[in-house]
Each structure stands twice: as C-alpha cells, then as structure tokens.
N, C-alpha and C positions, 0 to 999 in steps of 0.2 A: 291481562290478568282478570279471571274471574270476580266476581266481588263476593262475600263470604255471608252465606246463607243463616240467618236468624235462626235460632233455636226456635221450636213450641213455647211458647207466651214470653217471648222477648219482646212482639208487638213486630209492625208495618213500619217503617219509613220509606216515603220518597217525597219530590219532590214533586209542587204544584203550581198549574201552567202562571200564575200569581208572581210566582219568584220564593214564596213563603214553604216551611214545610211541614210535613204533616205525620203525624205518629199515630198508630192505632193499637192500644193497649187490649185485647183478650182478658177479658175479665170470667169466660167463663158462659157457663148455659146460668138464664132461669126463668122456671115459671115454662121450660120450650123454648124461651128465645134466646136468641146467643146477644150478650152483654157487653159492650165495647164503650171504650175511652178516648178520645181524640183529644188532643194535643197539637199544638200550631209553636211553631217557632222559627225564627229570623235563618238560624243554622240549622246545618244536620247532625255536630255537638251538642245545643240547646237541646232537640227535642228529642235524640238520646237520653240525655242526663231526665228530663221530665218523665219519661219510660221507665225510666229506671228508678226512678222515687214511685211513681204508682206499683212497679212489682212490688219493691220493699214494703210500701204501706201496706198494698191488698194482703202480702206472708204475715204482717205484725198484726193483720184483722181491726186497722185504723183508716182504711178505705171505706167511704161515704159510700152505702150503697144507690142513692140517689140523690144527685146533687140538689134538685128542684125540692126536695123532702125541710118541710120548715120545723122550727123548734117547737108549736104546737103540734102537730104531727109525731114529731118523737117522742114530745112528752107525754100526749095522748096512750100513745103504745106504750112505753115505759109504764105508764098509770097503771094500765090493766096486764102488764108482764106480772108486777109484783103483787098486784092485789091479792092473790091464793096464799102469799107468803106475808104478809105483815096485817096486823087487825084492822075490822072494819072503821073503829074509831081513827086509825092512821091513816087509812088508804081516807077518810072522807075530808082530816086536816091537810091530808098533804094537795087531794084536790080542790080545797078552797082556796087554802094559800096560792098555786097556781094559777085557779082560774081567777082571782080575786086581783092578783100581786103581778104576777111573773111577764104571764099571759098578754096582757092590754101592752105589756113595753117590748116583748120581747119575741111573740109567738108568732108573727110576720116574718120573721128573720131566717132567711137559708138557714140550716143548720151547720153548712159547709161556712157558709161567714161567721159565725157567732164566736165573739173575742171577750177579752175579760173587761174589754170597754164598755161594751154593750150591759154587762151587769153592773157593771160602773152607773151606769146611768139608770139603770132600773132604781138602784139604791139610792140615790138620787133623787131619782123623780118621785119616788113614796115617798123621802123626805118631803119637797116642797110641795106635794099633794094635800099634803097635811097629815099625813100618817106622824102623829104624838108620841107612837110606842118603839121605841127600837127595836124592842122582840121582833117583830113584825115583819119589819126588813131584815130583821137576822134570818126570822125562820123563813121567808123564802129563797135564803140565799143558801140555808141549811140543805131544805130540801130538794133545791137544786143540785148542789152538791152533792148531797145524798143519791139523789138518781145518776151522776156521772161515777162515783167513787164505788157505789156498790152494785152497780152491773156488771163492769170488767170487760173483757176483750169482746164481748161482739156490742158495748156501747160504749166505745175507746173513744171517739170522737168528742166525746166530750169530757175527756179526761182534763182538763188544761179546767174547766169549772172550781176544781178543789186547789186553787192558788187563792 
C-alpha cells in the first residue's frame, strides 16, 4: 500500500539514519528565501502533532518569526512602529522606562522564552535594586503591556505580558 502524500504546507516527515525523526514545516518565502521549521521527535505521532501546532500558530499569526530574535530586538522595533502614532513626550517615557528598567533584566532574553516569570523577576530586582517608587515598576510593567496588548496579531507573541 502506498503511503499518503502530504498536502502543500502540511511539512516533510521521515525518518533519520539516528533512529529520531524529523519534520520540516514550510513557513513560506522571505526576503527570496524560502523559510523552514524543523522539528525532531522520538515518533512519527510526536512530530506530526508538533507540525501541526506550528500550521495552527503560523494561521493565528502567533508564530515567532525568528526564534534567535531577543526581547531588546522587539522592543526596539516595537519602539519605533508606534512612534508616528503616540507623542513625542510618550515615545521618550516609554523609551526610558525600557532602557532604564525592562532592558538591563530582560532584553538578553529569546523572545521565544520570555514567560511571566522572567517579569516576575524584573519586578523584583527594581525592587531590591533600590527602586523606592512603586510607580516605577508599575510603569514598566504598564508599558510593557502596553506594547503586547496594543499591537495585536502580528505582535501576538507577547500577548500572555497582560496577565
């Protein structure tokens, strides 16, 4: 019996001389270069089901365009997305607070890992920094939020910030 031919961007499976196997997700062209996802797992269930959470993200537009992309790096971009859209007095608080606050705890950090622990501990360490003011660590916690909650679908990834 034949075995049953993948659809367009269902991805690659087989298996590798290892014993392990390997899934290759189509993410698409850019920039000219064609985009790919790999996926390794024990089964050829396991790296199904992981194929298949990558299509589901990439349609919901909560697929990481690059996983090596760090949380300085987003926020960077982010910065200058909205600067034509909100006052210069806001775009200059919200990049102090950043670079002052966010940054030094946070901005190493894949974007692809960054959990609500990791602010957890940001809030935190301005606490025992010495930061006296609680505003302070409100408002970069505000404004963090604020760049997850009010970009929307193509900066979903950091949706999970406004808990």
């Amino acid at each position: 019996m034949a075995a049953r031919r993948r659809a367009y961007g269902e991805g690659t499976i087989s298996k590798r001389k290892d014993g392990r196997w390997i899934g290759i997700a189509e993410l698409g062209w850019q920039d000219g270069k064609r985009r790919r996802k790999y996926v390794y797992g024990a089964s050829r269930a396991e790296v199904a089901a992981k194929l298949a959470k990558i299509r589901s993200d990439q349609q919901a537009g909560q697929l990481v365009e690059d996983e090596r992309i760090t949380v300085q790096q987003f926020l960077d971009t982010w910065l200058e997305t909205v600067r034509p859209s909100i006052a210069d007095s806001t775009w200059t608080r919200y990049e102090g607070l950043l670079r002052l606050h966010a940054l030094p705890y946070i901005g190493r950090l894949r974007l692809g890992r960054l959990g609500p622990f990791h602010l957890e501990q940001l809030y935190t360490g301005r606490i025992k920094a010495g930061c006296r003011r609680p505003r302070c660590c409100n408002c970069t916690g505000c404004c963090t939020t604020r760049c997850a909650t009010r970009s929307g679908g193509a900066w979903s990834r950091a949706t999970f910030l406004s808990w």
